[in-house]
N, CA, C and O atoms as a GROMACS GRO file, in nm:
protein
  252
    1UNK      N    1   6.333  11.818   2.066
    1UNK     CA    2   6.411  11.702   2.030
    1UNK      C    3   6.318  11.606   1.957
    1UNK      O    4   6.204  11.608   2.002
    2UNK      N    5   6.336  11.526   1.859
    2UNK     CA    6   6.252  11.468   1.752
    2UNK      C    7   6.244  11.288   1.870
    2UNK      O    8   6.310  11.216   1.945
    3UNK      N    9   6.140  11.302   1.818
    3UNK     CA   10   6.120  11.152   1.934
    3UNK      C   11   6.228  10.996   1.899
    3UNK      O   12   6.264  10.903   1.971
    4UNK      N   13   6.249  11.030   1.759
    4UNK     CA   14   6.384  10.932   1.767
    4UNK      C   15   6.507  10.935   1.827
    4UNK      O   16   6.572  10.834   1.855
    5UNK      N   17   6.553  11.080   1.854
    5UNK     CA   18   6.659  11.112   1.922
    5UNK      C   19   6.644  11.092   2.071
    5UNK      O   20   6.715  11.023   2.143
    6UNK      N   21   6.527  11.172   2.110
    6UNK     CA   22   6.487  11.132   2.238
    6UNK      C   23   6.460  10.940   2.293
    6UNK      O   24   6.473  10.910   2.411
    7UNK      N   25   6.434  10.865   2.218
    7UNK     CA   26   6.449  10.689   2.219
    7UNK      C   27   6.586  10.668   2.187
    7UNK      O   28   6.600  10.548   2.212
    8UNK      N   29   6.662  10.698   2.158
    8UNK     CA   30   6.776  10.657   2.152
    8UNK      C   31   6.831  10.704   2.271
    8UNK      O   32   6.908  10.622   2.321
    9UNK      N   33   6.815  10.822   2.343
    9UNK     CA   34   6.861  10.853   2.390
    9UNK      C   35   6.863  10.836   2.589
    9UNK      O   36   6.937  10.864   2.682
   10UNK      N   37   6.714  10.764   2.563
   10UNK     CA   38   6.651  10.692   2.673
   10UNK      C   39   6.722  10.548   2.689
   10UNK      O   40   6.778  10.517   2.794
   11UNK      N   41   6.716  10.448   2.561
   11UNK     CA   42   6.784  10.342   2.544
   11UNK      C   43   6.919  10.371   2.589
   11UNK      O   44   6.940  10.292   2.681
   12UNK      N   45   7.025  10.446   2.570
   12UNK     CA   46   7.154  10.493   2.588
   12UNK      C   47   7.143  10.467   2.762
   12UNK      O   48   7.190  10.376   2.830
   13UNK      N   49   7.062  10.586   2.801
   13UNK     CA   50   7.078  10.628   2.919
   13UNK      C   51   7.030  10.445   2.995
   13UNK      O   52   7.110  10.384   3.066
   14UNK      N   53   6.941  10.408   2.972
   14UNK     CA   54   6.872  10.300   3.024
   14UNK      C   55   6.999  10.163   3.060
   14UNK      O   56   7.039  10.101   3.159
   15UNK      N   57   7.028  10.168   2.907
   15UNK     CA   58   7.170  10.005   2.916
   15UNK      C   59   7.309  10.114   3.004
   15UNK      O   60   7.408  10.050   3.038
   16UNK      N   61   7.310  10.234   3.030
   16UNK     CA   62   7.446  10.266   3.072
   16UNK      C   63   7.391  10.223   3.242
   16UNK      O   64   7.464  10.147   3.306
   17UNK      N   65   7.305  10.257   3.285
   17UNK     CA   66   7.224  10.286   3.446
   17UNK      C   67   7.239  10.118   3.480
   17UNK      O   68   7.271  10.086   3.594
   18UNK      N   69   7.211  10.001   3.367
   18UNK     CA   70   7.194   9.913   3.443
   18UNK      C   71   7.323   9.810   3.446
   18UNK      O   72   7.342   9.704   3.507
   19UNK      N   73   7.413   9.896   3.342
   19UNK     CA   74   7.531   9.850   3.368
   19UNK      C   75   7.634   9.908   3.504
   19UNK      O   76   7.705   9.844   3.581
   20UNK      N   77   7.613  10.018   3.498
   20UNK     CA   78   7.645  10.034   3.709
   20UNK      C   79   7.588   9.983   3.798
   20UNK      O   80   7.648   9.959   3.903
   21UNK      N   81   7.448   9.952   3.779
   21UNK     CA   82   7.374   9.898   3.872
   21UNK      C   83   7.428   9.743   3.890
   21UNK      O   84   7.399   9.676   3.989
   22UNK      N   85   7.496   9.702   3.798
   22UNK     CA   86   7.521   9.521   3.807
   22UNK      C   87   7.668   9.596   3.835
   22UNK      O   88   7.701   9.560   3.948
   23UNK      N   89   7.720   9.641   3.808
   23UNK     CA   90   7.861   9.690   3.859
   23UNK      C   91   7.883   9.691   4.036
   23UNK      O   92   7.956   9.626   4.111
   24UNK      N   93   7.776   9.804   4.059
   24UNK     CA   94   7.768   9.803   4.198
   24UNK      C   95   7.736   9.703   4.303
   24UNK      O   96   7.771   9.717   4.420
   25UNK      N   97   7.639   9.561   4.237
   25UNK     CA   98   7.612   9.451   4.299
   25UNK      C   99   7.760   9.367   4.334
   25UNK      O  100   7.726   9.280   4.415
   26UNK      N  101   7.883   9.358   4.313
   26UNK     CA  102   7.988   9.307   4.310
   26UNK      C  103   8.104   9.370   4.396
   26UNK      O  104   8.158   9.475   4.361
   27UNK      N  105   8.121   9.336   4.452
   27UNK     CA  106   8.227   9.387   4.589
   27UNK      C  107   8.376   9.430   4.463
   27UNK      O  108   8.371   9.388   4.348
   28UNK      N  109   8.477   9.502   4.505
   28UNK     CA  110   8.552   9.526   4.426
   28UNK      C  111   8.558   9.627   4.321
   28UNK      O  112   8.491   9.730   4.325
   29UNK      N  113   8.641   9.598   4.224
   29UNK     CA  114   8.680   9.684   4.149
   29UNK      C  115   8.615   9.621   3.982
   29UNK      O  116   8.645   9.516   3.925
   30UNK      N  117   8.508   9.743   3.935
   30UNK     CA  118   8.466   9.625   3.819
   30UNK      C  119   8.548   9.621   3.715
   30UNK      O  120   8.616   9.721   3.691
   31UNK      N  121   8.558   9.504   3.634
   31UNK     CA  122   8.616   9.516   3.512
   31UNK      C  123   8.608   9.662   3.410
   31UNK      O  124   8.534   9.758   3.391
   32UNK      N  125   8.769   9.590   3.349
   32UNK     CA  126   8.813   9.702   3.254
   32UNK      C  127   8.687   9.742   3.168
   32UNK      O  128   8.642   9.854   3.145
   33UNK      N  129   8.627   9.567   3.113
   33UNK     CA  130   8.592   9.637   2.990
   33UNK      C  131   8.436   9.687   3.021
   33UNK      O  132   8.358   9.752   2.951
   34UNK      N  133   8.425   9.636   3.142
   34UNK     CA  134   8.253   9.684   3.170
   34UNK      C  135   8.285   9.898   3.211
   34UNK      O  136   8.218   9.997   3.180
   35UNK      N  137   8.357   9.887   3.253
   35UNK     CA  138   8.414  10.048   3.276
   35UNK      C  139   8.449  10.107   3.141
   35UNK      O  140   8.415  10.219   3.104
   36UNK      N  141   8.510  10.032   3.082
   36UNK     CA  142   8.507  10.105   2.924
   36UNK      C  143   8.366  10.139   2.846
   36UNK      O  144   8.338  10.238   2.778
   37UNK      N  145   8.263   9.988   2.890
   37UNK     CA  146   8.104  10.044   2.845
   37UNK      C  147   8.088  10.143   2.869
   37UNK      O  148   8.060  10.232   2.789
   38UNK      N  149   8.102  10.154   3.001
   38UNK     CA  150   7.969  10.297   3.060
   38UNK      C  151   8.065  10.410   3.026
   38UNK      O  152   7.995  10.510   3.009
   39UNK      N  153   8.196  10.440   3.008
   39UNK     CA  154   8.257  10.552   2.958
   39UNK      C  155   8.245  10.560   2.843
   39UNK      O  156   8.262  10.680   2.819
   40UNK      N  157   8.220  10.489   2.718
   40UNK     CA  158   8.203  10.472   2.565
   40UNK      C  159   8.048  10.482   2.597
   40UNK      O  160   8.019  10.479   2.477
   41UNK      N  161   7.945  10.490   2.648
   41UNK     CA  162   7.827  10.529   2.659
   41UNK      C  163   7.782  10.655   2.696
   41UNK      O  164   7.671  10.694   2.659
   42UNK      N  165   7.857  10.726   2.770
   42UNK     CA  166   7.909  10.872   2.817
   42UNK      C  167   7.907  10.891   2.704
   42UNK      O  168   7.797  10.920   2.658
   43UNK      N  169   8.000  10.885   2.628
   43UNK     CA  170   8.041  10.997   2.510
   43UNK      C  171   7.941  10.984   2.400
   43UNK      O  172   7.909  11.084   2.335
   44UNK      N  173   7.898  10.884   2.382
   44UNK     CA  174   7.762  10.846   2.269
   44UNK      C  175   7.631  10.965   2.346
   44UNK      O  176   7.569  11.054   2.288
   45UNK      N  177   7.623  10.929   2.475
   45UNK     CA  178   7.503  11.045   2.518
   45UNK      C  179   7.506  11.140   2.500
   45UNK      O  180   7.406  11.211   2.508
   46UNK      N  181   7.609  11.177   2.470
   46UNK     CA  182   7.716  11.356   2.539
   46UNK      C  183   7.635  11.410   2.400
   46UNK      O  184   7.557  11.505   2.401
   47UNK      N  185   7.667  11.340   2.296
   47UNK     CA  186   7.706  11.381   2.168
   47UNK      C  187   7.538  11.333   2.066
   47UNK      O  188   7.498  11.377   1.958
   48UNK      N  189   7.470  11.215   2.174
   48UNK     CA  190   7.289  11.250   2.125
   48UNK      C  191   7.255  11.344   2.112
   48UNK      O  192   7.190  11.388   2.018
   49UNK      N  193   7.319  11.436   2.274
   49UNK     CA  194   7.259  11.534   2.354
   49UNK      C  195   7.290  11.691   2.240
   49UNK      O  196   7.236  11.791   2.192
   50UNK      N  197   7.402  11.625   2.245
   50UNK     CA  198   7.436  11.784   2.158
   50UNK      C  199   7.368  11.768   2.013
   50UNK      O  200   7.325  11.880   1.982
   51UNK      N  201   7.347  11.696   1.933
   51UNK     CA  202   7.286  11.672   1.839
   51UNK      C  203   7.169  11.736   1.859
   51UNK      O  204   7.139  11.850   1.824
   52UNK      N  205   7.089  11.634   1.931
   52UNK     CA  206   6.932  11.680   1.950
   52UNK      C  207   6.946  11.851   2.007
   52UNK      O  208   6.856  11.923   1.964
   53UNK      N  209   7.025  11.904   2.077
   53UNK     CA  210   7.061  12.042   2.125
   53UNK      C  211   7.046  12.122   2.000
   53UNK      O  212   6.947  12.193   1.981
   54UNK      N  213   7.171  12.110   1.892
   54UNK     CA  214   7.164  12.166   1.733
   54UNK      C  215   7.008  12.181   1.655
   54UNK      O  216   6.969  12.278   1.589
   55UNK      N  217   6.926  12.041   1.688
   55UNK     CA  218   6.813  12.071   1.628
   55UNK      C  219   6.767  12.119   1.672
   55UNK      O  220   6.703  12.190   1.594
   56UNK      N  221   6.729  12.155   1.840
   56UNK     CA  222   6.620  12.247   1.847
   56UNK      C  223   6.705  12.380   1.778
   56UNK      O  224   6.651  12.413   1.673
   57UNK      N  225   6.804  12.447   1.805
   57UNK     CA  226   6.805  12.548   1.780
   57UNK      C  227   6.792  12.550   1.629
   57UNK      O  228   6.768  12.656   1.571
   58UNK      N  229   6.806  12.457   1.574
   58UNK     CA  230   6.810  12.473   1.433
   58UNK      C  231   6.653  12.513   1.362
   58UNK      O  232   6.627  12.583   1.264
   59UNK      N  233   6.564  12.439   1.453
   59UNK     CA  234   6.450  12.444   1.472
   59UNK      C  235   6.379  12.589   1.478
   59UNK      O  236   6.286  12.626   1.406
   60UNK      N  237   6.439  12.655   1.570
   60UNK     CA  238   6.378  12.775   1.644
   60UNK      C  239   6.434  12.918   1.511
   60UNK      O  240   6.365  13.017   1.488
   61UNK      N  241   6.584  12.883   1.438
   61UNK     CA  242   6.595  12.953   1.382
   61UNK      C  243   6.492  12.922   1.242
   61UNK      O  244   6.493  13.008   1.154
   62UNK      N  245   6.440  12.851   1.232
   62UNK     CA  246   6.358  12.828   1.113
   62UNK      C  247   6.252  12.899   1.136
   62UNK      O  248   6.223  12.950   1.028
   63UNK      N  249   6.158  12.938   1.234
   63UNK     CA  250   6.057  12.976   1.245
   63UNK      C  251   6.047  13.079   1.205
   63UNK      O  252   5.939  13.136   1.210
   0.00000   0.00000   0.00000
């Protein structure tokens, strides 16, 4: 994985973790739109992941 993908992909993971973590500090049910973050952050990772996935193999077939 090329180290930009991998920083983005740390950053991703990093703001989604500390948005549950302030989620979980709050008794209740958290907001819509803070639940829409971390699910619209899901799919941005999903799709780093598969990216950076394509390059290695894209990678490996080059050799």
């Amino acid at each position: 994985m090329s180290a930009n993908l991998n920083a983005l992909l740390e950053r991703l993971k990093a703001h989604q973790r500390d948005l549950i973590l302030a989620m979980a500090e709050h008794d209740g049910m958290p907001a819509s739109s803070a639940l829409r973050q971390v699910a619209e952050l899901e799919n941005v990772i999903a799709a780093v992941e598969a990216v950076a996935g394509e390059e290695v193999n894209r990678a490996r077939k080059a050799r």
